[in-house]
Gaussian input, Z-matrix of N, CA and C with variables (Angstrom, degrees):
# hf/3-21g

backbone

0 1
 N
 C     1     B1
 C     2     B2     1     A1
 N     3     B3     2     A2     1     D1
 C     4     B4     3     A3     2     D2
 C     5     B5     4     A4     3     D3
 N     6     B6     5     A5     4     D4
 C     7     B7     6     A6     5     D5
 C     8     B8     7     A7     6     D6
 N     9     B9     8     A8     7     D7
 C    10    B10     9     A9     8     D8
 C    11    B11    10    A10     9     D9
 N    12    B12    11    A11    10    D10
 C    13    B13    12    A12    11    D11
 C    14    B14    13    A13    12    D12
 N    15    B15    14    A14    13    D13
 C    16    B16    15    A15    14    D14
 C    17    B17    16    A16    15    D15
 N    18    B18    17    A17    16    D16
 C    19    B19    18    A18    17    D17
 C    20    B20    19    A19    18    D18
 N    21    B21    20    A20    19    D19
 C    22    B22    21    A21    20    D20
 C    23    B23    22    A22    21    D21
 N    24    B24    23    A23    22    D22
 C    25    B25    24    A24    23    D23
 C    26    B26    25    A25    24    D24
 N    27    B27    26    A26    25    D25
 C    28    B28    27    A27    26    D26
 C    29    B29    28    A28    27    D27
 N    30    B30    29    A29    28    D28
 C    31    B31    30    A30    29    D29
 C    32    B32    31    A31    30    D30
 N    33    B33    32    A32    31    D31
 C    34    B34    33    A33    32    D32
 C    35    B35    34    A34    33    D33
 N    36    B36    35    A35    34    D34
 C    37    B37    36    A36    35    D35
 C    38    B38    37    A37    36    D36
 N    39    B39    38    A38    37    D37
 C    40    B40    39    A39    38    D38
 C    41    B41    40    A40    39    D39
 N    42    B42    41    A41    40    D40
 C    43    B43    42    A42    41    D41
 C    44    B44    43    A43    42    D42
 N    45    B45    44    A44    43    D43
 C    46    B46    45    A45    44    D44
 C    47    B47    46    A46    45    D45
 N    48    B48    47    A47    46    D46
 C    49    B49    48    A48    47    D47
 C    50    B50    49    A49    48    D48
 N    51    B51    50    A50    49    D49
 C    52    B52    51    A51    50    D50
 C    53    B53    52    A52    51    D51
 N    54    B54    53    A53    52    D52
 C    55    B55    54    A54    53    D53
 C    56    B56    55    A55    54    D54
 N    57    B57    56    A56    55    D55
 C    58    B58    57    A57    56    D56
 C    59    B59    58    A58    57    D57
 N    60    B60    59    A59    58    D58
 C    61    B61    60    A60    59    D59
 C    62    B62    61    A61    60    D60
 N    63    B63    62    A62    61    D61
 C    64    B64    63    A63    62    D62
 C    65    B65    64    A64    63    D63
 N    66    B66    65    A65    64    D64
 C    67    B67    66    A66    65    D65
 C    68    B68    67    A67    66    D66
 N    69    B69    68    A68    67    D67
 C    70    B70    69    A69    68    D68
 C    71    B71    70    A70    69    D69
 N    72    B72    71    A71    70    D70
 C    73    B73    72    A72    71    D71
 C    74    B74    73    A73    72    D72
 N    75    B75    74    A74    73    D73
 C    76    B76    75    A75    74    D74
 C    77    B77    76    A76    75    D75
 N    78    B78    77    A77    76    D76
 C    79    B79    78    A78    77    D77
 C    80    B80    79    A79    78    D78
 N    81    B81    80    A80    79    D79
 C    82    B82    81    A81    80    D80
 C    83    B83    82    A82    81    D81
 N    84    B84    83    A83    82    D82
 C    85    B85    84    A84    83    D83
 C    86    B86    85    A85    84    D84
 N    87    B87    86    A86    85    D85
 C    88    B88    87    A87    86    D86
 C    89    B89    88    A88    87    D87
 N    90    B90    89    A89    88    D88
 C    91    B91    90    A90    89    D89
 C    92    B92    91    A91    90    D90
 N    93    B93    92    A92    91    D91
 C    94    B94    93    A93    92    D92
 C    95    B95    94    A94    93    D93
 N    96    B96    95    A95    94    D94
 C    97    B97    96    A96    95    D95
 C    98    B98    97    A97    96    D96
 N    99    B99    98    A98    97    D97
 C   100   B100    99    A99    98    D98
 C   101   B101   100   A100    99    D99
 N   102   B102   101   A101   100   D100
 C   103   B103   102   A102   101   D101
 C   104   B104   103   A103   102   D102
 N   105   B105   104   A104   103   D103
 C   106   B106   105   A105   104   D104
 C   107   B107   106   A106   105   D105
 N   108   B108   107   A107   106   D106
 C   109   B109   108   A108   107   D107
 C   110   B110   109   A109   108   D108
 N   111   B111   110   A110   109   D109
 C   112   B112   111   A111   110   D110
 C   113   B113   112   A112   111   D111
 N   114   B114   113   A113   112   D112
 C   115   B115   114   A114   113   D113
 C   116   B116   115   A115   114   D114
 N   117   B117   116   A116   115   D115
 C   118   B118   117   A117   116   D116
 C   119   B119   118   A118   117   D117
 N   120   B120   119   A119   118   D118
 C   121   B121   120   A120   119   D119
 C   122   B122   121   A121   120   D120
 N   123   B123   122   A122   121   D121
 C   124   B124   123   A123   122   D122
 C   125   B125   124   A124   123   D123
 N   126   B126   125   A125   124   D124
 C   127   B127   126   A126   125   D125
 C   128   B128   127   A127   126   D126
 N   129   B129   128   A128   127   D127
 C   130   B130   129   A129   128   D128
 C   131   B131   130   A130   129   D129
 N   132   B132   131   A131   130   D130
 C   133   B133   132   A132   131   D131
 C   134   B134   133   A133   132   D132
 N   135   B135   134   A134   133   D133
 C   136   B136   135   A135   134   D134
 C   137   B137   136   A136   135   D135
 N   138   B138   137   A137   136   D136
 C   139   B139   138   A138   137   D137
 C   140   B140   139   A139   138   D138
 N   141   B141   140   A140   139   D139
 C   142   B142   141   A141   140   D140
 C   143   B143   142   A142   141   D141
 N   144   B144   143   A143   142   D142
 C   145   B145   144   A144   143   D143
 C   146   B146   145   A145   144   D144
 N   147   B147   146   A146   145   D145
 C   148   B148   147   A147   146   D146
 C   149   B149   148   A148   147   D147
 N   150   B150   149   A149   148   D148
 C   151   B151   150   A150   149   D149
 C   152   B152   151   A151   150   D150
 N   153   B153   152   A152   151   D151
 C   154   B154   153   A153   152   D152
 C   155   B155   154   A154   153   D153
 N   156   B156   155   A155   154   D154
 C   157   B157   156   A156   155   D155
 C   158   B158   157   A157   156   D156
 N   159   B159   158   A158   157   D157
 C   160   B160   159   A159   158   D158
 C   161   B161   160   A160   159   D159
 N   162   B162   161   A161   160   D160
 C   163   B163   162   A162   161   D161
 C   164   B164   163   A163   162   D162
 N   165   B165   164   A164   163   D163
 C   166   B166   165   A165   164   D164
 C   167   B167   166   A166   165   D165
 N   168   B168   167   A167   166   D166
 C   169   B169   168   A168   167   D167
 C   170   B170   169   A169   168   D168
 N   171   B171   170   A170   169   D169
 C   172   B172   171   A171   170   D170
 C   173   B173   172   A172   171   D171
 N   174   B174   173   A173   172   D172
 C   175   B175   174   A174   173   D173
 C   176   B176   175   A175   174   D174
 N   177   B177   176   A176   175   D175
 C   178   B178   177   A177   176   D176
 C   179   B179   178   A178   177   D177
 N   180   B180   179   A179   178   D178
 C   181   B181   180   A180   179   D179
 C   182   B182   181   A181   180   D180
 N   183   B183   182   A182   181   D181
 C   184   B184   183   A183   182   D182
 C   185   B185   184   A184   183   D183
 N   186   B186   185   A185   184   D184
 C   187   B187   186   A186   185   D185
 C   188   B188   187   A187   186   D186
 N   189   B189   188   A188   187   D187
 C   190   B190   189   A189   188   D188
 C   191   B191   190   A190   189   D189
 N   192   B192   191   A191   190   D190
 C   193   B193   192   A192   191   D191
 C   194   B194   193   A193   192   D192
 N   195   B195   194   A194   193   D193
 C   196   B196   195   A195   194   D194
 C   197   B197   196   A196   195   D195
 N   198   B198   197   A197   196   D196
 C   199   B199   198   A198   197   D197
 C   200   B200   199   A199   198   D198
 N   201   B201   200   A200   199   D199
 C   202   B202   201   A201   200   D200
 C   203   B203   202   A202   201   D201
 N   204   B204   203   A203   202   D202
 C   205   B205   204   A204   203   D203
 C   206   B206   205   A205   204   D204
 N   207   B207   206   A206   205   D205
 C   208   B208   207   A207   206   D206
 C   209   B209   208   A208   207   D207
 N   210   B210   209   A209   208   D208
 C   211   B211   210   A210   209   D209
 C   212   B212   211   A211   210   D210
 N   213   B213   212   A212   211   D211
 C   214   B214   213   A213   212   D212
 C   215   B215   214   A214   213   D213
 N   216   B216   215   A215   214   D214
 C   217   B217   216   A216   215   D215
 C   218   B218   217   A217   216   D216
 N   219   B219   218   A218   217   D217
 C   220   B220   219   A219   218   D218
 C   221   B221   220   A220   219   D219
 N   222   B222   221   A221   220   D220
 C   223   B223   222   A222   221   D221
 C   224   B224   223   A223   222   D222
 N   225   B225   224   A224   223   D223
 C   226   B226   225   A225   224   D224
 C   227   B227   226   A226   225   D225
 N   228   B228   227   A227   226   D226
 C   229   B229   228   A228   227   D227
 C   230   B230   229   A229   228   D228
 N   231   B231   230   A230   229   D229
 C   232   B232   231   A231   230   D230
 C   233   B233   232   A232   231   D231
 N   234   B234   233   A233   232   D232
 C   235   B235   234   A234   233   D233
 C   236   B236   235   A235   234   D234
 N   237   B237   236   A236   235   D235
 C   238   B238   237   A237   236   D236
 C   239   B239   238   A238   237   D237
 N   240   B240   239   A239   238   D238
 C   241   B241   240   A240   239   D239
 C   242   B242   241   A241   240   D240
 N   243   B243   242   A242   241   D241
 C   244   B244   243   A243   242   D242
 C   245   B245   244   A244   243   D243
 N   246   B246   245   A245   244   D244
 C   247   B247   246   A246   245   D245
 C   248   B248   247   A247   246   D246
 N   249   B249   248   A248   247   D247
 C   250   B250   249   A249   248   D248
 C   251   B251   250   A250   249   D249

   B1=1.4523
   B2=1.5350
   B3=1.1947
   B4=1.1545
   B5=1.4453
   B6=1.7100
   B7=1.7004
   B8=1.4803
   B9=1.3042
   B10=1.6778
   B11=1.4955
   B12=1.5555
   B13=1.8538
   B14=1.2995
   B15=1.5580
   B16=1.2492
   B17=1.5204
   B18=1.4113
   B19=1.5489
   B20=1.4607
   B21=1.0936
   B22=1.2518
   B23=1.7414
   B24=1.1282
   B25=1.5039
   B26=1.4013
   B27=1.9948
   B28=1.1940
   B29=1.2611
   B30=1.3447
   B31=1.2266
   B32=1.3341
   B33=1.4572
   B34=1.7120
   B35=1.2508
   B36=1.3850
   B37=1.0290
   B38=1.5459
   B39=1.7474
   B40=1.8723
   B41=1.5725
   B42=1.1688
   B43=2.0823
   B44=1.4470
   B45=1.3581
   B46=1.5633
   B47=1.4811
   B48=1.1707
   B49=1.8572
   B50=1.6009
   B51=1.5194
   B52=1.6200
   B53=1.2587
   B54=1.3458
   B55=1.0501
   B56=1.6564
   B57=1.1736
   B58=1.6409
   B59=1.5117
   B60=1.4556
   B61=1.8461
   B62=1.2553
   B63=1.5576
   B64=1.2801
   B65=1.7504
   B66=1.4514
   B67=1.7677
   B68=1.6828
   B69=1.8589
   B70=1.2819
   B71=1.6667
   B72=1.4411
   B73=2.1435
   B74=1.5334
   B75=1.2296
   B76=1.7099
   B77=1.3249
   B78=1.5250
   B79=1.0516
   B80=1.6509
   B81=1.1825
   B82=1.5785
   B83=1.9048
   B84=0.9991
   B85=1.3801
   B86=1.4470
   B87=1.9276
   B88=1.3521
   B89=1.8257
   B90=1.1480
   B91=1.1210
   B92=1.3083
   B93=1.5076
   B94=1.3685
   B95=1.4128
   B96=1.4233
   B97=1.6198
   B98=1.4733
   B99=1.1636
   B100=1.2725
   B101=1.8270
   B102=1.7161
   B103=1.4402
   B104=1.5079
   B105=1.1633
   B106=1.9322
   B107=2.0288
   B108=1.2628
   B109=1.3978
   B110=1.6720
   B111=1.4533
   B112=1.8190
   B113=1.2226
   B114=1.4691
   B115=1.6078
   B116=1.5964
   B117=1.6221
   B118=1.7463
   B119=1.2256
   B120=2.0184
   B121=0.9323
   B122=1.8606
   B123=1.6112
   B124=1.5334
   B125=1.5578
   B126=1.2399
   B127=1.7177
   B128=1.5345
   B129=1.5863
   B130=1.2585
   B131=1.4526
   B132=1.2255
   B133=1.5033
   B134=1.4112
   B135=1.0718
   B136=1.9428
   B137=2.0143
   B138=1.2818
   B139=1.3040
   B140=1.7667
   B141=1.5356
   B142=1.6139
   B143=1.6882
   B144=1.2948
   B145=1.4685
   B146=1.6010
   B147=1.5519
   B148=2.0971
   B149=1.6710
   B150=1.0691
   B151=1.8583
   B152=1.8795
   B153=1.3011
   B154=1.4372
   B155=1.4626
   B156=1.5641
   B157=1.2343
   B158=1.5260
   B159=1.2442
   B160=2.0213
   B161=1.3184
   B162=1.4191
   B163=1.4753
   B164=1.1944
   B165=1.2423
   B166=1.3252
   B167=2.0609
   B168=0.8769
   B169=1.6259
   B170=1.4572
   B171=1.5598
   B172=1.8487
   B173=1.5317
   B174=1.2296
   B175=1.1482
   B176=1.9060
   B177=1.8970
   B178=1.2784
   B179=1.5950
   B180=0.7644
   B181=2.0571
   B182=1.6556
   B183=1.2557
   B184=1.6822
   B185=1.6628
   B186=1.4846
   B187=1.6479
   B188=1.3718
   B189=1.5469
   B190=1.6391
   B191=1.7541
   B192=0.8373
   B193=1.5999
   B194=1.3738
   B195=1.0898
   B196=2.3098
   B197=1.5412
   B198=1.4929
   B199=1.3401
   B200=1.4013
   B201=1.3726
   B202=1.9719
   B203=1.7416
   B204=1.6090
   B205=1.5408
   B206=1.5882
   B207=1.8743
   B208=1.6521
   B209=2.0534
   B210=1.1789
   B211=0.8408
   B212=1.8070
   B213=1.5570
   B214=1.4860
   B215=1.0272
   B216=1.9023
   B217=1.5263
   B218=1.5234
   B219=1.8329
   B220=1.1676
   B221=2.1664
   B222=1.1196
   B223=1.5029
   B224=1.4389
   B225=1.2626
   B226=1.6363
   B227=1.8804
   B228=1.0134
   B229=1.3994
   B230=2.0179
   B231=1.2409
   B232=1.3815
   B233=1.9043
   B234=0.9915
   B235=1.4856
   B236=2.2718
   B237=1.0221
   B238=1.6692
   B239=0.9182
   B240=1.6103
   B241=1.4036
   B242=1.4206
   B243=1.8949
   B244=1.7563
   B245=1.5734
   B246=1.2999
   B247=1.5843
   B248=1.6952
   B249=1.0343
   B250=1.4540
   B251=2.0038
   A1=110.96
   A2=122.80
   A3=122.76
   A4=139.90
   A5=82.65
   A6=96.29
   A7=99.25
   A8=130.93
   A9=122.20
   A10=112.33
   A11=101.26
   A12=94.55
   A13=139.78
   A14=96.38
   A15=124.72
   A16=133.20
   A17=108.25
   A18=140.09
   A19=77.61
   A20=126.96
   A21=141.52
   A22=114.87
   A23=120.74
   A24=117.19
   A25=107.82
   A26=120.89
   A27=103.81
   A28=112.45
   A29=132.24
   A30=144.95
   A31=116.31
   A32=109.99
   A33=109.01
   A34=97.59
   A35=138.59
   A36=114.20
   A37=149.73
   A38=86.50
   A39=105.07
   A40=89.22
   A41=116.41
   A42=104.01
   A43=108.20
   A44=116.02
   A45=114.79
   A46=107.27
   A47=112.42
   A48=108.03
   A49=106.91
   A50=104.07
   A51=101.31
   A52=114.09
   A53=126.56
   A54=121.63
   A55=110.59
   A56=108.35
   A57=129.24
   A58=110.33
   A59=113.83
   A60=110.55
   A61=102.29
   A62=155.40
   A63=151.76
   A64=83.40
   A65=119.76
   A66=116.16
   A67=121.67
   A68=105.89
   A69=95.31
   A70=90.72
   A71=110.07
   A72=113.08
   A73=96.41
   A74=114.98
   A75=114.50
   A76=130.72
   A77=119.82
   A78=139.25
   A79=120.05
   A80=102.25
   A81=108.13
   A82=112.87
   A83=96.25
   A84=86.20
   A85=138.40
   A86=98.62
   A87=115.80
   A88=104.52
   A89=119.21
   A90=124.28
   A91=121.77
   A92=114.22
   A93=125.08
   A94=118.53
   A95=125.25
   A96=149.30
   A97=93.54
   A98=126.24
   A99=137.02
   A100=101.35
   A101=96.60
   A102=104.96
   A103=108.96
   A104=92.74
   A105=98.69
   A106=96.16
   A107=104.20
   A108=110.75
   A109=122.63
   A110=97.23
   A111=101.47
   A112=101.43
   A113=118.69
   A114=106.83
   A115=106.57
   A116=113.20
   A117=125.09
   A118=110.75
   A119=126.54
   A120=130.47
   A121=78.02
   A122=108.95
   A123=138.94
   A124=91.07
   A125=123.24
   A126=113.83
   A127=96.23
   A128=104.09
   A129=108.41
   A130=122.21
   A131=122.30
   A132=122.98
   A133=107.91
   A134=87.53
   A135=100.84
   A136=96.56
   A137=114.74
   A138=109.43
   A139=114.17
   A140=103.28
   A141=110.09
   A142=112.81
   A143=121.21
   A144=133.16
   A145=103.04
   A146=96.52
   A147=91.84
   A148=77.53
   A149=132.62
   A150=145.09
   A151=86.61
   A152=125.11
   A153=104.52
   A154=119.63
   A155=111.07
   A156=120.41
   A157=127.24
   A158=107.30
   A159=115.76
   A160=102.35
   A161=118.07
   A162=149.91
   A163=94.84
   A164=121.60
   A165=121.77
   A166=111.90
   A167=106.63
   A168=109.32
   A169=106.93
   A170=98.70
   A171=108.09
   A172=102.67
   A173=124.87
   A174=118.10
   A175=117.13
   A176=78.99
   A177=92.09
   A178=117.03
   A179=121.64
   A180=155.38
   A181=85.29
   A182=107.58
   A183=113.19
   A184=126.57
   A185=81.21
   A186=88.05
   A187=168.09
   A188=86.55
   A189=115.00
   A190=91.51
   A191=138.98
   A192=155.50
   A193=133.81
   A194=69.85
   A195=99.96
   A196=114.79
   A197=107.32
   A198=97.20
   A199=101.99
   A200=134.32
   A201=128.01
   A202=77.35
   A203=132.81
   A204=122.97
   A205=89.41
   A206=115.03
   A207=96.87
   A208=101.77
   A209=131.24
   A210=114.10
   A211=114.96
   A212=101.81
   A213=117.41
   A214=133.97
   A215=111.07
   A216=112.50
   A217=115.01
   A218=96.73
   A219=110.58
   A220=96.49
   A221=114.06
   A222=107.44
   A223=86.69
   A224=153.52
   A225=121.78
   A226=97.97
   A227=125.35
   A228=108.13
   A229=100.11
   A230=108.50
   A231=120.58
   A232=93.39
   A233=106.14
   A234=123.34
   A235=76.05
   A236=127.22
   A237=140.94
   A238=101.79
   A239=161.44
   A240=172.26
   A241=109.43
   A242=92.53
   A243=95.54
   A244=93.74
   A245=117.17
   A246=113.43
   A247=128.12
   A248=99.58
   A249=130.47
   A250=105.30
   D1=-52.25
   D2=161.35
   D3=-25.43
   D4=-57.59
   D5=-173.42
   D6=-77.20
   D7=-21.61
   D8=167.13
   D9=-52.55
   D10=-62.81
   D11=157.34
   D12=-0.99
   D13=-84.07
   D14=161.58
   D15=-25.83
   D16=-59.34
   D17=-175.02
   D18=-69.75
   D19=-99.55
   D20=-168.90
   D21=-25.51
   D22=-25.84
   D23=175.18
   D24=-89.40
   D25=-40.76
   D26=-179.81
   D27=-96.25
   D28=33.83
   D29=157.66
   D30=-80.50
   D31=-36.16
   D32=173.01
   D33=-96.52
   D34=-47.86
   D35=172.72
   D36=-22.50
   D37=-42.53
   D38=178.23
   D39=-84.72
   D40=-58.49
   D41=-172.00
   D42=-41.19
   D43=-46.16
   D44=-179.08
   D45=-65.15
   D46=-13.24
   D47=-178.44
   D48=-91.78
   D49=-27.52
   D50=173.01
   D51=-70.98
   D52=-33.58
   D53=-156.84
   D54=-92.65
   D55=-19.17
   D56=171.25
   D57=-78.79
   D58=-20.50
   D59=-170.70
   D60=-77.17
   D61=-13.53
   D62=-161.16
   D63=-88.19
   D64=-82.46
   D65=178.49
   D66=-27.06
   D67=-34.34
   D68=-150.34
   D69=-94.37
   D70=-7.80
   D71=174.08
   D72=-75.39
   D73=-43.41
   D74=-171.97
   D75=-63.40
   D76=-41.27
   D77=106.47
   D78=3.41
   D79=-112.62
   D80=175.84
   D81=-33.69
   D82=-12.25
   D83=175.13
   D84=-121.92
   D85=-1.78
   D86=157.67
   D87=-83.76
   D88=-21.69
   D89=154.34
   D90=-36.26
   D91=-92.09
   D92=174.24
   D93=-36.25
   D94=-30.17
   D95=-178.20
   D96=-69.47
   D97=-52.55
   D98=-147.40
   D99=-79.03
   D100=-39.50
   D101=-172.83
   D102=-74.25
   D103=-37.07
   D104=-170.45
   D105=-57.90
   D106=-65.87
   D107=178.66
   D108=-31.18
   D109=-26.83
   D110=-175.84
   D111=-104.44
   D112=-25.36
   D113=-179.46
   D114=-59.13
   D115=-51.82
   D116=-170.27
   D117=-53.44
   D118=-8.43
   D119=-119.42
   D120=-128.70
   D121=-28.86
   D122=-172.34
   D123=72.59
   D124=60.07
   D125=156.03
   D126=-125.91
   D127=146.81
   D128=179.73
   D129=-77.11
   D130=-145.30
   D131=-177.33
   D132=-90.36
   D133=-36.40
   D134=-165.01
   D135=-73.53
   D136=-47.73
   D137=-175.34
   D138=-67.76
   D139=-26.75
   D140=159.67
   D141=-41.09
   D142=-40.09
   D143=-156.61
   D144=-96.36
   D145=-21.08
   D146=-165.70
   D147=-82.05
   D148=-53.53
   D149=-147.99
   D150=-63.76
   D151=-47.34
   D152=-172.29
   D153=-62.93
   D154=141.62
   D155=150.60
   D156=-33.14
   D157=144.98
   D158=176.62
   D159=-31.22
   D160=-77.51
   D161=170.81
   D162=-24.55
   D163=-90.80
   D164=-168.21
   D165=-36.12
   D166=-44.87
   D167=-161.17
   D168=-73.83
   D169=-22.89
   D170=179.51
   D171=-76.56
   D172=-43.58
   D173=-165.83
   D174=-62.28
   D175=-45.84
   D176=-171.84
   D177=-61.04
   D178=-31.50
   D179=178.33
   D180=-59.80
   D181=-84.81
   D182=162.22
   D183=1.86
   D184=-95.93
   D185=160.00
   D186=-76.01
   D187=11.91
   D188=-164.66
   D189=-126.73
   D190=-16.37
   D191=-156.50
   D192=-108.59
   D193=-47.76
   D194=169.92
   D195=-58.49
   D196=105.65
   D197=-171.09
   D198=-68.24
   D199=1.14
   D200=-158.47
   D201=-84.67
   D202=-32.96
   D203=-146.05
   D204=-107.48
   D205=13.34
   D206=-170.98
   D207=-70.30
   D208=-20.34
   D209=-156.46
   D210=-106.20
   D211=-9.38
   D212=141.82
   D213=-55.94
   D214=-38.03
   D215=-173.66
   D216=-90.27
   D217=-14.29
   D218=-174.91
   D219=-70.44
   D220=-45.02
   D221=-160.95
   D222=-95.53
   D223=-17.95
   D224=163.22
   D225=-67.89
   D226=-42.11
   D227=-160.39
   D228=-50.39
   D229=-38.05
   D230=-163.20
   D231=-71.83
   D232=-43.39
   D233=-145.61
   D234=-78.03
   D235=-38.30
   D236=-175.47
   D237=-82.57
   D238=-33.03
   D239=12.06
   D240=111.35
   D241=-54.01
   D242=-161.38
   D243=-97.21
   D244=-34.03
   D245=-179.38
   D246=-61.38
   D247=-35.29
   D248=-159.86
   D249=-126.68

């Protein structure tokens, strides 16, 4: 009984990760957009982070942070990796 449980939690768990990986590549990749733009720009990473808005830093913290999105962020990072 248990192990039905079980099955059953990381079963939505992973559907909720599929269904979250399209936001979390798009994301990751206005990201990466964002970084390239400040590097050409000669600001580092860290000054990328002082320059954002409140909002902005929560979200981002949010979505990069969240262990429920670790296994979304885990397969866009891979899924950004192989494309790019």
């Amino acid at each position: 009984m248990l192990l039905n449980i079980f099955w059953g939690i990381l079963g939505l768990y992973v559907l909720l990760s599929l269904l979250i990986l399209p936001m979390q590549y798009r994301f990751l990749i206005a990201l990466k957009k964002e970084e390239a733009q400040n590097k050409a720009k000669g600001k580092t990473h860290g000054k990328m982070y002082d320059n954002m808005r409140a909002g902005e830093l929560v979200l981002h913290e949010n979505i990069q942070g969240n262990p429920v999105f670790f296994l979304a962020n885990f397969l866009a990072s891979i899924i950004y990796r192989i494309k790019h």
